[in-house]
N, C-alpha and C positions, 0 to 999 in steps of 0.2 A: 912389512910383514913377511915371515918365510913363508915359502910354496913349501908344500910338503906333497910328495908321490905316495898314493894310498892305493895298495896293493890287494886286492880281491880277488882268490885264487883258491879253491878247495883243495889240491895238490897240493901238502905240506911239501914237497922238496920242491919243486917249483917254487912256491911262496917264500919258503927261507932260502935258497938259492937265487933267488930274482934279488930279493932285497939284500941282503948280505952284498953281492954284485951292485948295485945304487948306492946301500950306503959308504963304498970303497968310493965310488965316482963322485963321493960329497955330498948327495941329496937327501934329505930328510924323510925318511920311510916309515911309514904306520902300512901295517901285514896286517888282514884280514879271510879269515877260512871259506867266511858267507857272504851274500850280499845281508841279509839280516843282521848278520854284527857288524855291519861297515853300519848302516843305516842306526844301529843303536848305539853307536859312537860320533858318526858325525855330527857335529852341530848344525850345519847346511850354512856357515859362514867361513871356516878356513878354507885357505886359498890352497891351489894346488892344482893337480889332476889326478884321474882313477884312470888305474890300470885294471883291466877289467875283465876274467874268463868270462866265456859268453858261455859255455855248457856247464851248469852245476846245479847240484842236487835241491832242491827247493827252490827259489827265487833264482833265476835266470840273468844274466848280463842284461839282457835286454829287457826285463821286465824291472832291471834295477834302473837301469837307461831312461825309463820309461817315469819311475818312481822321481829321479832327479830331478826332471822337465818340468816341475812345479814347484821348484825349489827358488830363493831370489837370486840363489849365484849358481850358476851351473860351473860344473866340475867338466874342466874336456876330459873326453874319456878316450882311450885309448885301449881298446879290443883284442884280446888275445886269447886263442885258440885253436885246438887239437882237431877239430871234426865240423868245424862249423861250415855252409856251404854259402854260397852265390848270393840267392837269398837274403840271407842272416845278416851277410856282411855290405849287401844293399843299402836291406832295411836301417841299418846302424849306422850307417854314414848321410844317409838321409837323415835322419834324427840328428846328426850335429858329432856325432864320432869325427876325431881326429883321425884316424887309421884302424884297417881293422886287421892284424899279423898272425896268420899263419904258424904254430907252435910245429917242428923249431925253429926260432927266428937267429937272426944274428943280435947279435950285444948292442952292436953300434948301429942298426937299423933303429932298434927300442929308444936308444939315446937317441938319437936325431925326433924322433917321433916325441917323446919328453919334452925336447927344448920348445920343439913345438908348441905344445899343448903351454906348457908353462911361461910364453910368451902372451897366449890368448888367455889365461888367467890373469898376468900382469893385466892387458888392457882390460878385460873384464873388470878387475877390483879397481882401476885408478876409473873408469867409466860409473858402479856405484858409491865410489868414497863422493863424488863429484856428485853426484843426485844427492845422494846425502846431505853434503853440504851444502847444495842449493834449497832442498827442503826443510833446513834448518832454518835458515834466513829466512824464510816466506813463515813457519813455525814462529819467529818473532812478533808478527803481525797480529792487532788487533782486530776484533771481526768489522769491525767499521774501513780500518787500513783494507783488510783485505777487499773488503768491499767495494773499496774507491779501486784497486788495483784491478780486478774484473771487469769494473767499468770500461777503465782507460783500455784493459788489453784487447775487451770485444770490441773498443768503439774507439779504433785508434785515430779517429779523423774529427773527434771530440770529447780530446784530452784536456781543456780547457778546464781550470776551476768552476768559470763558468758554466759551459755545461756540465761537467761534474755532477755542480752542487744542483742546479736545476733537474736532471737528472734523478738526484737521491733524497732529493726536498730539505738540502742544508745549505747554507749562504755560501756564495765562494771563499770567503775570509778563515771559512772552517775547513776548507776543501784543501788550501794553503796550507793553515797548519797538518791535517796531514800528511799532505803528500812530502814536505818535511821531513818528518818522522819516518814516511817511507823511504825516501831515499836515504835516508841515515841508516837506517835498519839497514836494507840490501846493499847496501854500499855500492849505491849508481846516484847519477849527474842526471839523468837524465830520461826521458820519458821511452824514449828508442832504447834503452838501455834494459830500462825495466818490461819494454816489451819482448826483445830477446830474453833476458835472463828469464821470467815466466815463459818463454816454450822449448827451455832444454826439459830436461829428463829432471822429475823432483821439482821442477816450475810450480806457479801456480795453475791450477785449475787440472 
């Protein structure tokens, strides 16, 4: 998937000036005036990072900051601004800001600050593609599969068919064929297996 650098900046010469500058350095640049038109163009799934004034007229960097935080993939942000103080640029980095710059910055402080951020996007998206695709595999499962699977994961010291099926008021001989079928499904050997794979991220339960 491309990253793309999305650029939020009320400053039209700034904003075409920034991005014109990235898209020379290669990177793929969406310019936005507001945080309200960044937010009515994103989808809250392309990968990337936001470059971000923190002083502007209606909705605020940090109130856009604020807006991303409940989003499924955060966006690093990367803060830039004219007047902004101590404070401002605390509170933003506590929030999970990648950096918060100072207008006028250097070119290549911004780029070093970029690769950054677009590094923690890469792990970010191969960490949801991965839930994903665990959630998918467990998605395959029947409600009875799944059922047998909660069993074994809360009650991993009576994984047994037999207790299983004593457990769920069905014959061990049934407990078999499921668990079959589960391990077909998730694509594991094995019981230890199916208990890790159920507590990453996208697991079961």
């Amino acid at each position: 998937m491309n990253l793309t650098v999305f650029v939020v900046d009320d400053d039209d010469a700034i904003r075409s000036s920034l991005s014109r500058a990235l898209r020379k350095r290669g990177y793929e640049v969406e310019a936005f005036a507001s945080a309200e038109a960044f937010l009515g163009a994103w989808n809250g799934q392309s990968g990337g990072c936001l470059i971000l004034d923190h002083g502007m007229p209606g909705m605020s960097g940090l109130e856009l900051q604020k807006r991303l935080a409940g989003q499924d993939y955060l966006l690093p942000i990367i803060f830039i601004t004219g007047h902004g103080g101590v404070p401002e640029s605390v509170q933003a980095i506590k929030a999970g800001a990648v950096d918060f710059l100072e207008k006028p910055f250097r070119q290549a402080v911004l780029v070093e600050r970029i690769e950054t951020a677009l590094g923690i996007a890469s792990e970010r998206l191969a960490a949801r593609e991965g839930c994903q695709k665990t959630r998918a595999r467990f998605d395959r499962l029947t409600a009875r599969e799944a059922e047998i699977v909660d069993h074994m994961v809360e009650n991993p010291s009576g994984t047994s068919s037999k207790e299983v099926g004593a457990r769920l008021g069905i014959s061990p001989r049934t407990v078999d064929h499921h668990r079959a079928r589960i391990m077909e499904k998730l694509g594991i050997r094995s019981v230890a297996e199916l208990i890790a794979l159920a507590g990453r991220p996208g697991g079961q339960g």
